[in-house]
C-alpha positions as CSV (number, residue, x, y, z in Angstrom):
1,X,0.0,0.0,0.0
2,X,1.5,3.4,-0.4
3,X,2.0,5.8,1.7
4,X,-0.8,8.1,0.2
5,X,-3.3,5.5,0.8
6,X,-2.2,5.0,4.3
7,X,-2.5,9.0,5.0
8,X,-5.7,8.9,3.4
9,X,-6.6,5.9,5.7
10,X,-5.4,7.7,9.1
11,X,-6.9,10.7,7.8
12,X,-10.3,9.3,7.4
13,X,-9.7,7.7,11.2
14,X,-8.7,11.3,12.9
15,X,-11.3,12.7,10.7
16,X,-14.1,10.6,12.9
17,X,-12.4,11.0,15.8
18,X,-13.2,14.4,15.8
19,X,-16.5,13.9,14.8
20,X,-16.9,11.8,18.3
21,X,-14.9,14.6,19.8
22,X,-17.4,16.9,18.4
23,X,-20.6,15.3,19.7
24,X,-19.7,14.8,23.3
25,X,-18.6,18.8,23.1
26,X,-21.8,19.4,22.5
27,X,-23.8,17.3,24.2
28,X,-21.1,18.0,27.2
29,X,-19.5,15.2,27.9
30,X,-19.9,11.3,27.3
31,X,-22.7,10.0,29.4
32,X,-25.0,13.0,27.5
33,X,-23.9,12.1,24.0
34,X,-23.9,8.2,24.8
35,X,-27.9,9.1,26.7
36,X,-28.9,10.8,22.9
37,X,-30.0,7.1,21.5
38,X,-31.6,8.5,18.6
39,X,-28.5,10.6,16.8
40,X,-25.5,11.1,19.1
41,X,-24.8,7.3,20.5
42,X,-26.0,5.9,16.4
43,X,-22.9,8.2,15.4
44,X,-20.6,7.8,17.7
45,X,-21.2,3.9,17.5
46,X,-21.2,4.2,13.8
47,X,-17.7,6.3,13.7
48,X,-16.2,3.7,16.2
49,X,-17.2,1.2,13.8
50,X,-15.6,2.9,10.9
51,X,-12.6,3.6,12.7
52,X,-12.3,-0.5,13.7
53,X,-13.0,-0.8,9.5
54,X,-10.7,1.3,8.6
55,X,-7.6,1.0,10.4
56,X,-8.0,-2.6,10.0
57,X,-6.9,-2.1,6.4
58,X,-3.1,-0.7,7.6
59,X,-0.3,-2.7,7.4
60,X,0.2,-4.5,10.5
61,X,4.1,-4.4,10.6
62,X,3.8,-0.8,10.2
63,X,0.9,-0.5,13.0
64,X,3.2,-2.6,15.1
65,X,6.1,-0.5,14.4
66,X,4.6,2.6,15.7
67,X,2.6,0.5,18.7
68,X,-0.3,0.1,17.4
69,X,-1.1,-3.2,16.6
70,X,-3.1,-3.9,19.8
71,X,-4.9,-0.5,19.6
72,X,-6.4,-1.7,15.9
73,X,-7.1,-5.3,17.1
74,X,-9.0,-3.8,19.8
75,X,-10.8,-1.2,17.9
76,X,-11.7,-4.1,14.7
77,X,-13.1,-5.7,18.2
78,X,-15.3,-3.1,18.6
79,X,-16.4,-2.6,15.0
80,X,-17.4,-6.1,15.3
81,X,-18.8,-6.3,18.9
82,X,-21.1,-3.3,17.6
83,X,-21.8,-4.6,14.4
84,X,-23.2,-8.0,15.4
85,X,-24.9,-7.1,18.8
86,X,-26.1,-3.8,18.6
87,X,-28.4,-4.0,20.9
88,X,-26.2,-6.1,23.4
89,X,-23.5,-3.1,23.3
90,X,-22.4,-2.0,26.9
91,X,-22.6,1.7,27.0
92,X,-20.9,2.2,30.4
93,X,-17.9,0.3,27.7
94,X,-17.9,2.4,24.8
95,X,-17.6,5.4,27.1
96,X,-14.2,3.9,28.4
97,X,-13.6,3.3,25.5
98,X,-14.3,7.0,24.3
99,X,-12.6,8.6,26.8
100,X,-9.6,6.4,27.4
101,X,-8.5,4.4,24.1
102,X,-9.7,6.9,21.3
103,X,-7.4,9.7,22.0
104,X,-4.8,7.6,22.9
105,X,-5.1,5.8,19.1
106,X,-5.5,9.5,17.8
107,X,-2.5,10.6,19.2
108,X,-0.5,7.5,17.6
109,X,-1.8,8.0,14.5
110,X,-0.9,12.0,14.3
111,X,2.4,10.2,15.2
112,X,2.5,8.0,12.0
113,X,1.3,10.4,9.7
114,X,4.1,12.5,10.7
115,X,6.2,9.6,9.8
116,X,5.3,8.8,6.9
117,X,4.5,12.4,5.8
118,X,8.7,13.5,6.8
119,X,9.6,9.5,4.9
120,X,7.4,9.5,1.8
């Protein structure tokens, strides 16, 4: 894959980030956003998905290179954990989840891109 396609990818990825980042701004804060079942939880849920889809498509010696192998496994987990159980999803989770492992991946992402950006 080259390196455009995986700045496009973590592109994409930061790009929904912020859009989750966005909705619990303004519904202040996670348990208000997560609360909205009608919009705010359907797109948070549905970026969290598309995050787990998309960085699931990276190179895995290159995610493991810049540690973050286990933070893709684990978000493809959720993609697939919300995917197939919707309705079994544990909200008190994906707001852990939200506040401790997304801007963590975000974070080393920006990191990557920089990498490949100053490499490329």
């Amino acid at each position: 894959m080259s390196n455009s396609a995986i700045e496009a990818q973590i592109a994409y990825i930061q790009k929904k980030i912020s859009y989750i980042e966005t909705i619990l701004k303004r519904h202040n804060g996670t348990k208000n956003a997560l609360a909205d079942e009608v919009e705010a939880r359907a797109a948070i849920m549905m970026s969290l998905m598309q995050i787990g889809e998309t960085i699931n498509k990276i190179d895995a010696g290159l995610l493991e290179q810049f540690d973050l192998l286990q933070d893709a496994k684990g978000a493809y987990s959720v993609r697939n954990f919300i995917a197939h159980d919707y309705e079994g999803v544990d909200v008190a989770l994906i707001a852990e989840i939200i506040n401790d492992n997304v801007p963590q991946l975000g974070r080393k992402l920006q990191n990557l891109k920089e990498y490949i950006s100053s490499n490329g």
